[in-house]
N, C-alpha and C positions, 0 to 999 in steps of 0.2 A: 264349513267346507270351502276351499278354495276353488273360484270358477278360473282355472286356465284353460284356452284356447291354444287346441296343439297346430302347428304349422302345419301347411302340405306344399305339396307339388304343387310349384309355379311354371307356366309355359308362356317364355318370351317369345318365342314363335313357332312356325310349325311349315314345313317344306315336304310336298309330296315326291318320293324319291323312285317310287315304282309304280305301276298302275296296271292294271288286268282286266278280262270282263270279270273275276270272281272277286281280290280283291285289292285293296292299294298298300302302300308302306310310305308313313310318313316316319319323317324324323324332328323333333320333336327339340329344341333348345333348353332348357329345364334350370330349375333352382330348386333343388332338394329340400325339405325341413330342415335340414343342416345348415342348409344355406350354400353348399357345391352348389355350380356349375355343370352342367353335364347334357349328355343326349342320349333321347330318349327314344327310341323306334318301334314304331305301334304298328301291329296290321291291320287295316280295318275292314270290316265286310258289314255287308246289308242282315247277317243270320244269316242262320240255319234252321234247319227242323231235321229231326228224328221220331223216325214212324215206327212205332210198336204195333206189327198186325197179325192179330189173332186171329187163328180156322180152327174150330172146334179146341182141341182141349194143347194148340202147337202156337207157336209163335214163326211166322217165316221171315227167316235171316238171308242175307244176301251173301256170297260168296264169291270174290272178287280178289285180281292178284293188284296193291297196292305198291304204284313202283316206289316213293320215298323209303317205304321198310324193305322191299327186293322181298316181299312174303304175300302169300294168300292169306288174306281178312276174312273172318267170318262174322258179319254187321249185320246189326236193321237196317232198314230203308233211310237213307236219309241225304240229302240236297240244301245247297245255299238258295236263301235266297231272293231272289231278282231286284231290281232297283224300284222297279214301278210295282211290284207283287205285295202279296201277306205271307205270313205264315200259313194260314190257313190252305190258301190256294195252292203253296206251295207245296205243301205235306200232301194233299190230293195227288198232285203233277206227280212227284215223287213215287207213291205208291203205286200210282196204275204205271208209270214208266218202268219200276224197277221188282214191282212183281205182278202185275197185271191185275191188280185186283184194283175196284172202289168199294169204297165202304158205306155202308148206310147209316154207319155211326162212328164217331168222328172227333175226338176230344182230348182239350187240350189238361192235359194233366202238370205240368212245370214245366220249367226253362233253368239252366244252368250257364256258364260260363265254361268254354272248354279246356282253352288256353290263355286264364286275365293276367298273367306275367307278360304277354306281348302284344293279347289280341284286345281290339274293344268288343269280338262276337258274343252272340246271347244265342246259344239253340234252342229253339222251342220244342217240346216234347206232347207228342202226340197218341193215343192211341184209340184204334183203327177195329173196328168189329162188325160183324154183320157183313160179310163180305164177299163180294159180286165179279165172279171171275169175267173180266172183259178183255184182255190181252195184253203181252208186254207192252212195249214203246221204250225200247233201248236207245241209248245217246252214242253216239259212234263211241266215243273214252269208253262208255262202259261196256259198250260190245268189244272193243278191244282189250279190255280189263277181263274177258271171260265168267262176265257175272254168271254165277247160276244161283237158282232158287234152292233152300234148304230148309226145310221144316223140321220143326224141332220140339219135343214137348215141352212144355213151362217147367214143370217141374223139373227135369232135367238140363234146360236153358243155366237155371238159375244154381243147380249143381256145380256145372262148368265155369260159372264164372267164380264159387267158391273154390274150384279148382286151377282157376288160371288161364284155362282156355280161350279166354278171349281176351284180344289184346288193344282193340280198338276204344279207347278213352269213351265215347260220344254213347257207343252200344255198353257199354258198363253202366256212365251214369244214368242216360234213359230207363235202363232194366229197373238201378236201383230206386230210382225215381216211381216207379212202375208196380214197387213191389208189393203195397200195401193194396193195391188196387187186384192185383193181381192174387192174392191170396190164398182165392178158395180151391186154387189148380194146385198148391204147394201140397 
């Protein structure tokens, strides 16, 4: 058996071109396998998390007008996040901010990549049960965004998304992520 070692991506340097509180864009000088030349443009962020939170036999989605699509989102809970934060802490913040609830149980089921053609992000996937209505805590953006709460049954969640209805990448893979766990409601 012949041991070759295949080439990769080389980065001769790397220059930050944009930078934000959520997240930066580098570019990125590059030597391909090939051996091109070229540049590379990365957005980087600290993560994400995406919160699955279950009330009896519903799943509550957030509902929110998204300006990059000019369309209303119908999402789980979910937030970047912070530089100094975790995941953990962070999917907390998230759920009691954007449906008022904390959970007594709290668990991290996967993480995926949501965009790795341009981003180096990793959302962590969370889900949320045993839940203790304490009160919103809206971010101005998403009180401007007209989030409201929408509850939904699992079984019929997971319908909709056989059927299309939901367009948000992060609330697809989380569900799918989700789904084995989520079973005995199907």
């Amino acid at each position: 058996m012949e041991n070759s070692k295949k080439k990769t991506w080389e980065q001769i340097s790397s220059q930050i071109v944009h930078k934000n509180s959520w997240y930066q864009v580098r570019k990125d000088k590059i030597i391909s396998p090939s051996g091109k030349e070229g540049k590379y443009y990365v957005m980087d962020t600290n993560g994400s998390v995406s919160i699955i939170p279950i009330k009896d036999n519903k799943i509550i989605f957030v509902k929110l007008y998204r300006y990059p699509l000019k369309k209303w989102s119908l999402e789980i809970p979910k937030g970047g996040i912070k530089k100094d934060s975790t995941s953990i802490i962070t999917a907390k913040q998230e759920l009691r901010e954007e449906t008022g609830y904390k959970s007594r149980i709290i668990k991290k089921i996967g993480k995926f990549s949501p965009i790795s053609g341009i981003s180096s992000e990793i959302c962590f996937v969370y889900l949320a049960t045993n839940l203790i209505s304490v009160g919103q805590k809206l971010e101005n953006t998403e009180l401007e965004a007209g989030l409201k709460i929408i509850e939904i049954e699992i079984k019929k969640a997971y319908k909709m998304i056989d059927a299309g209805k939901f367009l948000d990448g992060q609330t697809i893979a989380a569900l799918s992520l989700a789904k084995n766990k989520l079973s005995k409601y199907l």
